[in-house]
N, C-alpha and C positions, 0 to 999 in steps of 0.2 A: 504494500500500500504506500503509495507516494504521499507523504506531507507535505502541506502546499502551508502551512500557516504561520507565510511572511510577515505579516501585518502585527498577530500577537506577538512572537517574538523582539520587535522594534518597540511593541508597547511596552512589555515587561522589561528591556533593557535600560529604557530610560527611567522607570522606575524603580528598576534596582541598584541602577547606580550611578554617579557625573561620571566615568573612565573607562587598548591595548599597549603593554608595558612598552614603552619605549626604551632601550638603553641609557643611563644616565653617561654625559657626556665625559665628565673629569671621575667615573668611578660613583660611587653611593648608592641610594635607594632610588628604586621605582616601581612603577604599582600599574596594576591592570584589572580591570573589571568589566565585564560585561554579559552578555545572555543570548541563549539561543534555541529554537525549537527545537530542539533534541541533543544530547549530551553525545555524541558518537566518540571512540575512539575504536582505532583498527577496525572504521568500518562500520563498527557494531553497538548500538544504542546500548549507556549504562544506566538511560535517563526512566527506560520504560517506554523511550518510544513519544513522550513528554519535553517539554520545556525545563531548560534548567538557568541558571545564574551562576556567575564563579567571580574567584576574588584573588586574586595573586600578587608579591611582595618578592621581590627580587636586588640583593645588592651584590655590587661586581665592583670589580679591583680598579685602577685608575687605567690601567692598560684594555682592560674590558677580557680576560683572560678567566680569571675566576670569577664563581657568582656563588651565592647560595639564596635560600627564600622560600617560603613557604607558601603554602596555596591551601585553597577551600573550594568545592563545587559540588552543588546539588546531585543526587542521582538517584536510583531507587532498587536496592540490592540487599538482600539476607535482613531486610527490616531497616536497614539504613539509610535517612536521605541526604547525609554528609558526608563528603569522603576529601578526608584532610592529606595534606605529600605535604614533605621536606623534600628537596631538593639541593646537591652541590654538582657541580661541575666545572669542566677544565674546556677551553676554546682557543686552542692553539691552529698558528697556520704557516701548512708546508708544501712545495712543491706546485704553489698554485692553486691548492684546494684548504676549505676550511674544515676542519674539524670541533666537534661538539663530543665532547667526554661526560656522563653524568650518570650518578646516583639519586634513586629515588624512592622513600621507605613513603606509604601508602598506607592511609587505616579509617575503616570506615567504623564514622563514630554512632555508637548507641548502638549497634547492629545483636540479633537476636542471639540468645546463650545459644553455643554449641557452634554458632559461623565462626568461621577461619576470618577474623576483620582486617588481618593487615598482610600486609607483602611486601618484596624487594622488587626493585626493577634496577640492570643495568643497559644502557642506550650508548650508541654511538653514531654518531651521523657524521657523513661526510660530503660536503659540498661544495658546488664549483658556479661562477658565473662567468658567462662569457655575452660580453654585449648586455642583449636585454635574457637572454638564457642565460636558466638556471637549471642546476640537475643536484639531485641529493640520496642520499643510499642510508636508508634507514636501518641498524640492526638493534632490536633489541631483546633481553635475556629473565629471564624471571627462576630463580630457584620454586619458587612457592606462592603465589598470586595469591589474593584474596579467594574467598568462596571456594567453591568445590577442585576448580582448576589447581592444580601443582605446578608443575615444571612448566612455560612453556616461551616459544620461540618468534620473535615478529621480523621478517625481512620487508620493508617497503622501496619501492621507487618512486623517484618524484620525479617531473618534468614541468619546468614554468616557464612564462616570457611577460615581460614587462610589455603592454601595450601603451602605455605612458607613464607618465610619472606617479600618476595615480591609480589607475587601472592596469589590475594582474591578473594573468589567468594559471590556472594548473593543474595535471593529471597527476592522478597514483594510483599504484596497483600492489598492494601487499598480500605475504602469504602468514597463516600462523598456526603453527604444532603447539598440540597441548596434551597434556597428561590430565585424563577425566576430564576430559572436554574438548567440543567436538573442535577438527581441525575444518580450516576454510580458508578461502582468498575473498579478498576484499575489495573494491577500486573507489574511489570520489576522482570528481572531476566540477572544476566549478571555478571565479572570481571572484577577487577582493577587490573593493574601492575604498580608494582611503579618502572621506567624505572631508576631512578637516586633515592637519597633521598627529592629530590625536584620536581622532573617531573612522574604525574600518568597518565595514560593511564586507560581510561574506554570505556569500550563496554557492550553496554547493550541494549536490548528487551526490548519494552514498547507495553499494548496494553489496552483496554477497552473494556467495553459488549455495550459503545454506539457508536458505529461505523456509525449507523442512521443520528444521532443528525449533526455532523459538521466534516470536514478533522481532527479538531486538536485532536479527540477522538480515530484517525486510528491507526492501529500498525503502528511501528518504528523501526530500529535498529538503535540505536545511539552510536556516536564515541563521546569520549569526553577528550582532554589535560588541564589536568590542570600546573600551576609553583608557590611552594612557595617560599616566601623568605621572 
């Protein structure tokens, strides 16, 4: 089932919050807030298929090298509709391409006695721009995920092109192994417009080959505002 519900999403983001992070420029804090008709990651609704809101806090080194920051975002899993990360990581660059190194411990708060509420996740990205293309290789690793899933494995591709300075488009195609959970490929394709230098606008397609398995595997259109500051 495609979700068309552009309109509520722009509503609830403006009422959830004045603020996506921008990097601070000499190093320090910065913050991002915003909302969107469906919570997707990897594809795959954590929202219920629902609107959600999030809230993230991010400070980085003067070089913009390290970061760390914590985040918050609605979802609806094992009883849970909070699910809080810590994040650190390393953004070194070599060879002409950028690298993204990062840790992320994950725990969904208030969640039912007997869920598994928290997890590890380790991510590596690497990416490259040439012109207005951009390309990035997503890997990332989990010992033990939240919920029922254990071990499992995310490879994404991304493919972008700046059509100007404010309008960007871009395609992905990811696969993911899981332990007690079902494996699948995923793809979004969609644009961002950055409406101000603080306020983006994204709209994007999301679908999977397991449509079978549960609602959160269904295609999607999602709307999503982000606000940095």
């Amino acid at each position: 089932m495609i979700r068309t519900t552009v309109l509520a999403a722009l509503a609830s983001a403006a009422l959830a919050a004045p603020a996506m992070a921008q990097s601070a420029p000499d190093g320090g804090w910065s913050f991002e807030v915003g909302a969107g008709t469906d919570n997707r990651s990897k594809a795959a609704s954590k929202s219920g298929n629902d609107g959600y809101v999030y809230g993230a806090a991010t400070w980085e080194s003067a070089d913009g090298r390290f970061y760390v920051g914590p985040g918050l975002e609605t979802i609806q899993a094992g009883g849970s509709n909070v699910e809080a990360e810590f994040v650190a990581g390393y953004r070194p660059e070599a060879f002409g391409y950028d690298f993204d190194f990062n840790l992320a411990y994950k725990n969904r708060l208030d969640a039912e006695a007997g869920y598994d509420e928290d997890g590890w996740e380790v991510t590596t990205n690497i990416s490259r721009a040439i012109g207005p293309a951009t390309a990035r290789l997503q890997l990332q690793y989990s010992p033990d995920a939240a919920g029922s899933t254990e071990a499992f494995t995310w490879i994404e591709a991304q493919a972008g092109w700046a059509f100007s300075d404010r309008l960007e488009g871009s395609v992905a195609v990811g696969r993911r192994e899981q332990d007690k959970a079902p494996d699948y490929t995923g793809w979004n394709a969609g644009v961002t417009y950055a409406l101000t230098d603080a306020i983006d606008l994204d709209l994007r397609y999301y679908d999977t080959n397991a449509h079978t398995v549960g609602e959160q595997y269904e295609d999607a259109l999602v709307a999503k505002v982000a606000y940095a500051f």
